[in-house]
C-alpha positions as CSV (number, residue, x, y, z in Angstrom):
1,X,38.0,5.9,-14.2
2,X,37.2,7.2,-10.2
3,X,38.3,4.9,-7.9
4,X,36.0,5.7,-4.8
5,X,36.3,5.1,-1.0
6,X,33.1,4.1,1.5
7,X,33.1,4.8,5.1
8,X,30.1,1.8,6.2
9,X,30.0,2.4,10.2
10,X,29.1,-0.7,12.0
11,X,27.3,1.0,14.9
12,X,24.6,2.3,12.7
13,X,23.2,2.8,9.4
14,X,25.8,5.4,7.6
15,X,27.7,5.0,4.8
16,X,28.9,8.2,3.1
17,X,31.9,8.4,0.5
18,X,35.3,9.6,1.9
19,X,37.6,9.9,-0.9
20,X,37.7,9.7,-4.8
21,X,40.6,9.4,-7.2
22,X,40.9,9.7,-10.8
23,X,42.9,7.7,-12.6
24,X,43.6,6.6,-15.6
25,X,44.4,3.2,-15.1
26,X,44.3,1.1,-12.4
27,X,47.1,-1.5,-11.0
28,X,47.6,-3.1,-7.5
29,X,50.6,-0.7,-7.1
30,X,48.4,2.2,-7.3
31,X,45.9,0.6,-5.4
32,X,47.9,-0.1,-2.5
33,X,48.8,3.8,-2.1
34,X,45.3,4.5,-2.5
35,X,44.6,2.2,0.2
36,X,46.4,2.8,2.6
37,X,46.4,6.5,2.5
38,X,42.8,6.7,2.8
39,X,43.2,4.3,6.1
40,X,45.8,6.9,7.2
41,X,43.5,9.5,7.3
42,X,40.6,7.7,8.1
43,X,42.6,6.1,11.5
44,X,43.7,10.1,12.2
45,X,40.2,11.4,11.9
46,X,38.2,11.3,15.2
47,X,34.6,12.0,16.1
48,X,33.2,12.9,19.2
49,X,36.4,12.7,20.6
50,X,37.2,8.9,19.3
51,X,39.4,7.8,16.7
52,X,37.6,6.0,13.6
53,X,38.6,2.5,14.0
54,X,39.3,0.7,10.3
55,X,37.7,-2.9,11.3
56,X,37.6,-3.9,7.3
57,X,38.1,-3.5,3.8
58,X,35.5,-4.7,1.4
59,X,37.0,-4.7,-2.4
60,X,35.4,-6.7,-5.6
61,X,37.2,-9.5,-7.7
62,X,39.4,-7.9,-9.7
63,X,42.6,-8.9,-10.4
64,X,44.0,-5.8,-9.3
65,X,42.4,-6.5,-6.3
66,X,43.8,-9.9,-5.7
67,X,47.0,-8.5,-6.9
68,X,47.0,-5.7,-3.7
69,X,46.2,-8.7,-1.2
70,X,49.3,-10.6,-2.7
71,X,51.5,-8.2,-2.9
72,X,50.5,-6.9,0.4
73,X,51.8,-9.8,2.5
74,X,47.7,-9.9,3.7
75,X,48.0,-13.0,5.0
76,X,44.7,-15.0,5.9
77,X,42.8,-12.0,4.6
78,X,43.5,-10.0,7.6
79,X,46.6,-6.8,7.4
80,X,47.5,-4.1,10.4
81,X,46.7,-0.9,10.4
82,X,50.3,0.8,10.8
83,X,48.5,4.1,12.2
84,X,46.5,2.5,15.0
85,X,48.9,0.0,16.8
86,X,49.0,-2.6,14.2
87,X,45.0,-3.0,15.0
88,X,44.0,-5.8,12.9
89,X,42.9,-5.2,9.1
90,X,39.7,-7.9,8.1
91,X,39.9,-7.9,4.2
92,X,36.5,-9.1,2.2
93,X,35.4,-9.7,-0.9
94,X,31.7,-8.5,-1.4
95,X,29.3,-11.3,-2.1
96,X,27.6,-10.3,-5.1
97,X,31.4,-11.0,-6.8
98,X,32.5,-14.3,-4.8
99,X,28.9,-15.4,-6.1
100,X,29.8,-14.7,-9.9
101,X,33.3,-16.1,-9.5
102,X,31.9,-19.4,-7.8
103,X,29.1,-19.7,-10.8
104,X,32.8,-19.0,-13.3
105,X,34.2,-22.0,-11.6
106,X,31.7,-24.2,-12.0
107,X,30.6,-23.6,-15.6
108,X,34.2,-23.1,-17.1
109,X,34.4,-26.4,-19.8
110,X,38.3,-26.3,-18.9
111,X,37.9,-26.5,-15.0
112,X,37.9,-29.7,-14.2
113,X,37.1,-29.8,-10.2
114,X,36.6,-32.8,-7.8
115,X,35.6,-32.7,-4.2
116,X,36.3,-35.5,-2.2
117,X,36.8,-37.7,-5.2
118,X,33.2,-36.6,-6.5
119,X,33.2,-35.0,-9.9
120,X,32.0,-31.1,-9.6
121,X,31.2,-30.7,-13.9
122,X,29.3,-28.2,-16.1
123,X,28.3,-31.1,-18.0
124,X,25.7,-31.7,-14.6
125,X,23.9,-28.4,-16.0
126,X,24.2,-28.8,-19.3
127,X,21.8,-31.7,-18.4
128,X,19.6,-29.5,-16.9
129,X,19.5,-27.0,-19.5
130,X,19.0,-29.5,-22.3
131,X,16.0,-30.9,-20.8
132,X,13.9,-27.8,-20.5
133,X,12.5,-28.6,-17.2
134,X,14.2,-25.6,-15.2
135,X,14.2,-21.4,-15.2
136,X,18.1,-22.3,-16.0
137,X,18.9,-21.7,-20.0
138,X,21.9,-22.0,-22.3
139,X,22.4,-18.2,-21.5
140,X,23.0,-18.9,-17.6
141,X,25.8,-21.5,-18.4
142,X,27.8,-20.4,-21.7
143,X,28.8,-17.2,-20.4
144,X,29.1,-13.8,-22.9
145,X,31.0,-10.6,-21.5
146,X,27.4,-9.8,-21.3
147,X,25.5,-12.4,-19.8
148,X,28.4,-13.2,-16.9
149,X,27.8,-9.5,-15.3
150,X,24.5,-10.3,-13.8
151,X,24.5,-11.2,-10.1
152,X,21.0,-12.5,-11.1
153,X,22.0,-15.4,-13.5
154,X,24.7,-16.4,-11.1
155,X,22.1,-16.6,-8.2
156,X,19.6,-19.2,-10.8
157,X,22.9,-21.3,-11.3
158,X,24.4,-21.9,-7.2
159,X,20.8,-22.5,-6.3
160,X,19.1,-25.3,-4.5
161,X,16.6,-25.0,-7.0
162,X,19.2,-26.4,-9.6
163,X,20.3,-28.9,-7.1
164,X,17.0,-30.4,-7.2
165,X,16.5,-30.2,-10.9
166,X,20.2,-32.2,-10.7
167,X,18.5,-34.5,-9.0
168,X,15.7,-35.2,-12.1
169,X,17.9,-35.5,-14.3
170,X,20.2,-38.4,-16.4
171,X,22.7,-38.7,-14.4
172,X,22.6,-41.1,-11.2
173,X,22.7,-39.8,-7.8
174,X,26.0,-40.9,-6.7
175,X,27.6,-38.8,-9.4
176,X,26.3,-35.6,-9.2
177,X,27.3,-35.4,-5.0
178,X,29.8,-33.2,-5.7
179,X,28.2,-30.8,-8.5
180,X,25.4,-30.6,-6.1
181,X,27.7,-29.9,-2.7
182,X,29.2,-27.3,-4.6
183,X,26.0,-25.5,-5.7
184,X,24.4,-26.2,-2.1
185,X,26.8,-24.5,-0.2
186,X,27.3,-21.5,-2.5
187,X,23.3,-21.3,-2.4
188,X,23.8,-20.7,1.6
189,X,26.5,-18.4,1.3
190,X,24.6,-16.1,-1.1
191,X,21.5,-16.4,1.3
192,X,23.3,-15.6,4.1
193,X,25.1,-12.7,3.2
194,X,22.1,-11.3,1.1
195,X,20.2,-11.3,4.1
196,X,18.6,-7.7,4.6
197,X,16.1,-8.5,7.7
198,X,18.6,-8.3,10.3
199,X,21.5,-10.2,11.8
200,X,21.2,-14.7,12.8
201,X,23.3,-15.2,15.3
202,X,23.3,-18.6,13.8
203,X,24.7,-17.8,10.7
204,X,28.0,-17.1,12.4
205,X,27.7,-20.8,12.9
206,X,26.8,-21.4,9.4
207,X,29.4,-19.3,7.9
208,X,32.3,-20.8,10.0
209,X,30.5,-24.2,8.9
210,X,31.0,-23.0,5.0
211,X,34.5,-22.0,5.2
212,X,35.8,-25.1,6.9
213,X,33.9,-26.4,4.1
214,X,36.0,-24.7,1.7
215,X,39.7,-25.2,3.9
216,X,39.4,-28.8,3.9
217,X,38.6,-28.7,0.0
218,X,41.4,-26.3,-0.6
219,X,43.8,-28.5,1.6
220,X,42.9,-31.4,0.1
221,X,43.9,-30.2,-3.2
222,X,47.2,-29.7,-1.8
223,X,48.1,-32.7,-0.6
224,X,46.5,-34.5,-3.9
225,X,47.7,-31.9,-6.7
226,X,50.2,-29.5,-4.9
227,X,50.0,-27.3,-8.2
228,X,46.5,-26.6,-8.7
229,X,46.7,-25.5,-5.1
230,X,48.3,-22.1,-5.8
């Protein structure tokens, strides 16, 4: 296993690979000294007479990953960067990733998820599997170790295409609100962020918009099931 390192400059199109370590296994532990030894050197290294400045961190969804932001003390996704005045640290997870995990959520049988009182259910795709009238098949919903790795079948599932088929179907409107919420909002996340053509400056708007979304969800669960908040 190599675990590699990107330098991505936001003042131009580079990205070049700045360090790679083999390793036989991986755990947050290791990843942490990983992590923060490349930002040392990375914060030390200049270029034209200026230091590199470490804005972010962009990681996958592995649990080793969520692991190193827990037992980081990265609070609110952000850290500081010891080796250039505690400069603030963003920390993201790439979308490709957050889109798979919100399609796991979503289609796990044993999830059982509720938005503002409104049910969010598999059972609201299963529907529009079973009825044959959509791209979406069995294969999109009952995950495989295979089938799950896709970014593509994740994409045909949080879709507003689906939200619309949702809309067909045999359930009645009023109880699919939250299923198709959910799906909406993940569909404009994934849009967003997979945008190639250049930056919106209204999609700052639209992102901020989506994760207030998601904070009032989360702190509603809080205050309703202080458990399943964790």
């Amino acid at each position: 296993m190599v675990c590699q390192f990107f330098f991505s400059s936001v003042e131009g199109d580079f990205s070049w690979p700045v360090a790679s370590f083999p390793v036989r296994q991986m755990n947050s532990a290791k990843l942490k000294v990983l992590v923060w030894k490349v930002i040392e050197v990375l914060s030390k290294t200049t270029i034209k007479n200026r230091h590199i400045q470490v804005l972010y961190g962009v990681c996958d969804g592995s649990s080793y990953s969520h692991a190193f932001f827990r037992k980081s003390n990265i609070q609110n996704w952000v850290s500081f960067n010891l080796y250039n005045n505690n400069a603030p640290i963003w920390w993201l997870s790439d979308y490709p990733h957050l889109i798979k995990k919100l399609r796991n959520f979503i289609v796990n049988p044993d999830r059982n998820m509720e938005w503002s009182k409104q049910s969010i259910t598999s059972q609201h795709l299963i529907d529009v599997v079973e009825r044959r009238q959509t791209k979406l098949r069995w294969k999109d919903v009952k995950l495989s170790a295979r089938t799950k790795m896709p970014v593509k079948r994740a994409v045909e599932v949080c879709s507003d295409e689906v939200v619309t088929d949702i809309c067909q179907g045999s359930y009645p409107l009023e109880e699919t609100i939250g299923t198709r919420m959910y799906l909406s909002i993940c569909a404009k996340l994934f849009r967003i962020m997979n945008n190639s053509t250049g930056v919106d400056p209204s999609s700052y708007r639209e992102l901020i918009k989506i994760m207030n979304w998601f904070t009032k969800w989360y702190n509603e669960i809080q205050m309703t099931m202080p458990e399943k908040g964790q």
